[in-house]
N, C-alpha and C positions, 0 to 999 in steps of 0.2 A: 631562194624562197625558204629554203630548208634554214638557214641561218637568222633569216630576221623573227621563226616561229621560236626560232630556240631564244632567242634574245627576249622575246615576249614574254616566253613560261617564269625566265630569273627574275626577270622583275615585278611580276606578279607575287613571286614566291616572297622578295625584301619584303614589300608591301603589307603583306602577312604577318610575317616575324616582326614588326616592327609594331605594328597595333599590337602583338600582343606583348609586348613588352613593354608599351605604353599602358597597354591595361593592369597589367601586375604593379607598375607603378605607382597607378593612382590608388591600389587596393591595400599598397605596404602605406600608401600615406596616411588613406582613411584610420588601416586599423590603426596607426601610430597615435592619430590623434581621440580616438576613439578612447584607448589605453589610458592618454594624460586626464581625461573628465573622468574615469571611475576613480581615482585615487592614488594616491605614493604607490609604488612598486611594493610587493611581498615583502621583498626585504628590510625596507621603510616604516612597515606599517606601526603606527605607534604602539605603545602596550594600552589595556583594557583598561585599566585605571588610571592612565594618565588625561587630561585635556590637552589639546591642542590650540591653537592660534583658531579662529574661526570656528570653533565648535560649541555647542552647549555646557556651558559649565555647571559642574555639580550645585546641588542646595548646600549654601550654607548649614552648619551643623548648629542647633537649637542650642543655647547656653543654657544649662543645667543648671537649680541653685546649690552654691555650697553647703554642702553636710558637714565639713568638719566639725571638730566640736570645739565649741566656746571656748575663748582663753577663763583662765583661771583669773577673779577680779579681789578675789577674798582674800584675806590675809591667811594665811598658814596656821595662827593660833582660832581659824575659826571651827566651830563645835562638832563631832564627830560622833556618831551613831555607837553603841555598842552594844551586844549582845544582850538580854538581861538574865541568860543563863552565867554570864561572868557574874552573878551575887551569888551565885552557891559556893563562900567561902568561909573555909574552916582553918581557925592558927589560935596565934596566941597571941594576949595585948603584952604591951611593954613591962605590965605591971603581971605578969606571970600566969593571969586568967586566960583558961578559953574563951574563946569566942566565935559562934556561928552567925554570920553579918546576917544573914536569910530569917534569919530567929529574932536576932536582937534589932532589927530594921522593925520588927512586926506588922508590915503592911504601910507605914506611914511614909511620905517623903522623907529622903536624905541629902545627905552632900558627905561625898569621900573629900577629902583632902588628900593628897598625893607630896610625901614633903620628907627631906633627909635632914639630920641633925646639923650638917658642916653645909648646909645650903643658905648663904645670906640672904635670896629673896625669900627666901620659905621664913626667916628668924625677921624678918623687916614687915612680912602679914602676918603671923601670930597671933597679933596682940587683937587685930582688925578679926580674925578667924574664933578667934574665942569668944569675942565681943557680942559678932553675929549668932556664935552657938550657944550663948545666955539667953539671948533676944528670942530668938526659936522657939529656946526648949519648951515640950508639948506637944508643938506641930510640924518640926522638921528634928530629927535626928541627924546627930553629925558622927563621922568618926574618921578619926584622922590614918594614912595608913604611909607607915615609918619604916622607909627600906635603907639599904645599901650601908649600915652602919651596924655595930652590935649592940646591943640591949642598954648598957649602959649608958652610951651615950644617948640613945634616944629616952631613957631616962630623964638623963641631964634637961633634954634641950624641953621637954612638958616639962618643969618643974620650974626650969628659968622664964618661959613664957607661958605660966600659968594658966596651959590646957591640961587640967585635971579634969576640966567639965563636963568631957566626954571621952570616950576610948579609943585607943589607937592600937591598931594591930603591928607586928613586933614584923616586918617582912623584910626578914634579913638580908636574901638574899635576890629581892625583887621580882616573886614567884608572882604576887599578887596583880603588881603592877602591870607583869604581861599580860597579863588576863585581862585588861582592861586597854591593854595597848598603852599605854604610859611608859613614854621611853626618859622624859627627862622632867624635871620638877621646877616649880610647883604645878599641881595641876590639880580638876575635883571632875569630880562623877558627879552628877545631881540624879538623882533616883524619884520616879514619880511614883503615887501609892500606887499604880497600878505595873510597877518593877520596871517600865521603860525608865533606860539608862542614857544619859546623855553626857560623852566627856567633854571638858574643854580642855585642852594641853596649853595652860598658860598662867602665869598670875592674873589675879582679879584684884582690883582695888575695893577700897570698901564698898564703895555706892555699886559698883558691877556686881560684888556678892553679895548685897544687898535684892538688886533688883533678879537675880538668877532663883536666890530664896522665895521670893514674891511670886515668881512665877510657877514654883514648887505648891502654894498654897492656894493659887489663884483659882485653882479648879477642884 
């Protein structure tokens, strides 16, 4: 009797231990599966600003219009703004006279001429530049301004090309020309009566300084 109770109690006892180690199993499974629906492991987790495969992807970003600024379409010799405190000049003509342009302008339209004695396009419009300063004279003044050479020779070069008609300042050593931003020649200042200065750094042919005159008088 004593042996078959004992026999009973062990196997009651497996019975136990066995369910529950059936029950822990089925609770490592749950949680395991549990674990793979919230998402990749910790260690997985992608970064914050990346997307991933099946997720919402960012808004496209709005295409902005370009601001840069416009290519340049003009030619280089086109017309440039200058100060019109650049006419407060005082020097001397070729012909050994002072001259204050702010004075001798006295209010009316001009045209500077920009021109060296040993420059052939400056000696090839001359004759076109004195032409236009006959035609004028009354309602535009002209005056020529003679650098980068010494007094003689710009001399020479009014006398061969028969602008006596109007005054040319002597500027030797191209003090004036900076003033006006004139780096190389020919070139003219058109002066409106009311002192706005307008350069062009370039040769003009007749009919160009013809028509740049006209529009000195037009208003």
């Amino acid at each position: 009797m004593t042996m078959r109770g004992t026999r009973a109690r062990d196997t009651s006892g497996l019975h136990r231990t066995g369910a529950a180690l059936a029950a822990l199993a089925l609770a490592a499974t749950l949680t395991a599966c549990g674990g793979a629906q919230d998402g990749p492991a910790s260690g997985d987790s992608p970064d914050p600003g990346m997307t991933t495969p099946g997720t919402a992807t960012e808004e496209p970003m709005a295409s902005e219009p370009m601001t840069s600024e416009p290519m340049m379409t003009e030619p280089m010799t086109e017309a440039m703004d200058a100060p019109a405190a650049e006419l407060a000049v005082t020097g001397t003509t070729v012909d050994g006279e002072p001259l204050d342009l702010v004075a001798h302008l006295g209010g009316r339209p001009a045209v500077l001429w920009f021109w060296a004695p040993w420059c052939p396009v400056c000696a090839a419009e001359a004759d076109e530049v004195a032409a236009q300063a006959a035609a004028s004279s009354g309602e535009v003044t002209f005056v020529g301004v003679a650098a980068h050479d010494d007094v003689a020779a710009m001399q020479g070069f009014v006398e061969r090309h028969g602008l006596e008609g109007f005054e040319h300042l002597a500027d030797e050593e191209g003090a004036v020309w900076e003033r006006f931003g004139v780096s190389a020649q020919p070139a003219y200042a058109f002066v409106t009566a009311d002192g706005t200065v307008r350069v062009v750094p370039s040769s003009l042919g007749a009919e160009e300084l013809a028509a740049e005159v006209a529009r000195l008088t037009a208003g």
